[in-house]
C-alpha positions as CSV (number, residue, x, y, z in Angstrom):
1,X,190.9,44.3,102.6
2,X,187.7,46.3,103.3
3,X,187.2,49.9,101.8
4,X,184.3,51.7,103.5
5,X,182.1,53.8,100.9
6,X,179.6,56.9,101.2
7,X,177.9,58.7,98.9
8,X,175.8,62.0,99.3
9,X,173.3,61.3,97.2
10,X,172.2,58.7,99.9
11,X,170.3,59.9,103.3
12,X,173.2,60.0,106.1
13,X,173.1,56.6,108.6
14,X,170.5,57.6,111.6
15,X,172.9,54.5,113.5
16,X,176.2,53.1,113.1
17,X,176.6,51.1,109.5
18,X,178.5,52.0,106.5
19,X,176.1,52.3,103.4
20,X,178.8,50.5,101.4
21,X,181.6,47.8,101.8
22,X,183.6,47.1,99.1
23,X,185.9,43.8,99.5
24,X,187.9,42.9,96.5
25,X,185.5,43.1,93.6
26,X,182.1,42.3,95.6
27,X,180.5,45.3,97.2
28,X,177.5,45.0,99.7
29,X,175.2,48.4,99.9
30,X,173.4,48.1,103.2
31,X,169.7,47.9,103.1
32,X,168.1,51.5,101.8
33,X,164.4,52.8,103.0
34,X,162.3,54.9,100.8
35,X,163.9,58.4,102.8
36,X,163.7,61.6,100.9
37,X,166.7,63.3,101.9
38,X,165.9,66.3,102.2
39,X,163.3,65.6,104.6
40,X,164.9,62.9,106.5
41,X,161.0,61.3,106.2
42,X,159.5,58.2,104.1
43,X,158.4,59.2,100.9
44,X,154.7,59.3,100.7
45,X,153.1,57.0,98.9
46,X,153.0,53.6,99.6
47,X,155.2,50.6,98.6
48,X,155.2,52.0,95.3
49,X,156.9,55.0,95.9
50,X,158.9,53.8,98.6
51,X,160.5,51.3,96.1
52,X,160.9,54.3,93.6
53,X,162.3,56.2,95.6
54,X,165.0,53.5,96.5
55,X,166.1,52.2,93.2
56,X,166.2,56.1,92.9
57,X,168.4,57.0,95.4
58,X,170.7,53.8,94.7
59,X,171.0,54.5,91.1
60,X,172.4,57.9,92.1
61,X,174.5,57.0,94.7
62,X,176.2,53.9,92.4
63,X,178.5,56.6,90.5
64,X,179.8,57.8,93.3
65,X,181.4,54.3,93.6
66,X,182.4,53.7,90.2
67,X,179.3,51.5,89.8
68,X,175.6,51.2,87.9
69,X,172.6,49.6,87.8
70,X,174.7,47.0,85.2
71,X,176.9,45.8,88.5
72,X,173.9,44.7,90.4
73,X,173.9,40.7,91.3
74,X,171.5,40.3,93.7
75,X,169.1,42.5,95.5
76,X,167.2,41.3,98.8
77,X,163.3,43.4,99.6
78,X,162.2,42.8,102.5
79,X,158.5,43.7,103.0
80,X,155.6,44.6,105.5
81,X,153.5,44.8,102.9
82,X,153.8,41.5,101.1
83,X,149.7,42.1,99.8
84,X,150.8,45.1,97.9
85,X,154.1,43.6,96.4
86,X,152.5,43.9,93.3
87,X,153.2,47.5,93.4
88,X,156.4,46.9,94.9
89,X,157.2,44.8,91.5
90,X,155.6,47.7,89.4
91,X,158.7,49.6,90.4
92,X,161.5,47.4,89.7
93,X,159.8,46.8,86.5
94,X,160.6,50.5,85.4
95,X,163.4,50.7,87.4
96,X,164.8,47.6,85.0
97,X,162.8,48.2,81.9
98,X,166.2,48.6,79.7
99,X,168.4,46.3,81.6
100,X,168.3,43.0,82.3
101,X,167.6,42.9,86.0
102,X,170.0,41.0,89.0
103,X,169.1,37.8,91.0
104,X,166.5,39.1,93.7
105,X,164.6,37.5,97.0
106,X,161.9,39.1,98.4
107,X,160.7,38.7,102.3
108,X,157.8,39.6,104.1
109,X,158.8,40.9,107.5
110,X,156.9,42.7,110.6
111,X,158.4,46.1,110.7
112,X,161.2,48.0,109.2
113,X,163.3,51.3,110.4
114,X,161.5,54.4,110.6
115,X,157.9,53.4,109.6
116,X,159.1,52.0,105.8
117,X,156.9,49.1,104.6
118,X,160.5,48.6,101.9
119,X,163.7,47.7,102.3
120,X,166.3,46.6,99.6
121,X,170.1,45.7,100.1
122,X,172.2,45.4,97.0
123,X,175.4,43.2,96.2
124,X,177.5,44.4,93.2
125,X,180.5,42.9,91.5
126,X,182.9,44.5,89.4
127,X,186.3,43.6,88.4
C-alpha cells in the first residue's frame, strides 16, 4: 500500500508529483531543487548554495514524516554543473559532518527544472 506524504516546510509541486511516497518501510522523496520558498526562485548562489539549500529544506521537511537525516540510504544529484561538483560535495560534507552519510550517485545532466544546476532525490528506510 502507498501513503502519499507532504510537508510544508518543502516548496509546493509547480506539476503533478507527490514529494513523498511511502511503501511499507522504504520512502522515496522526489527530486528537490535549491527553491527558497518563500520566493518560489532558485537560491542564489551557485551549486553550493543550491545543494545547501536542499539538504536544508529536506532535513526540515523529514520530521514531518517521522524521519531524519539518520533514515537516509541513498541519495541520487544529478548535475549541470559537474565542473563545480566540488562545491556541490562541500555541502554534503557539512550537511553530514556528524553523521555517517547514505549511499549516493552523482550525474551530470543538461538541464534541470526551473533554471537549477542541483537536484537530489532521497530514499529512506525505517522500520
Amino acid at each position: 500500500m502507498r501513503e502519499f506524504l507532504r510537508s510544508d516546510k518543502l516548496y509546493k509541486p509547480r506539476f503533478r508529483y507527490t514529494p513523498c511516497v511511502k511503501t511499507g518501510p522504504l520512502y522515496s522523496v522526489s527530486g528537490v531543487i535549491g527553491l527558497d520558498p518563500a520566493t518560489t526562485q532558485i537560491v542564489s548562489g551557485g551549486p553550493y548554495a543550491e545543494a545547501k539549500q536542499i539538504l536544508t529544506l529536506i532535513q526540515a521537511a523529514l520530521p514531518d514524516w517521522g524521519l531524519s537525516f539518520e533514515n537516509l540510504v541513498a541519495a541520487r544529484i544529478y548535475t549541470t554543473r559537474m565542473d563545480q561538483f566540488s562545491e556541490i560535495n562541500k555541502a554534503w560534507e557539512e550537511a553530514f559532518a556528524t553523521i555517517e552519510p547514505p549511499a549516493r550517485t552523482s550525474v551530470g545532466v543538461a538541464a534541470l527544472p526551473a533554471g537549477a544546476t542541483v537536484e537530489i532525490e532521497f530514499t529512506l528506510y525505517k522500520d
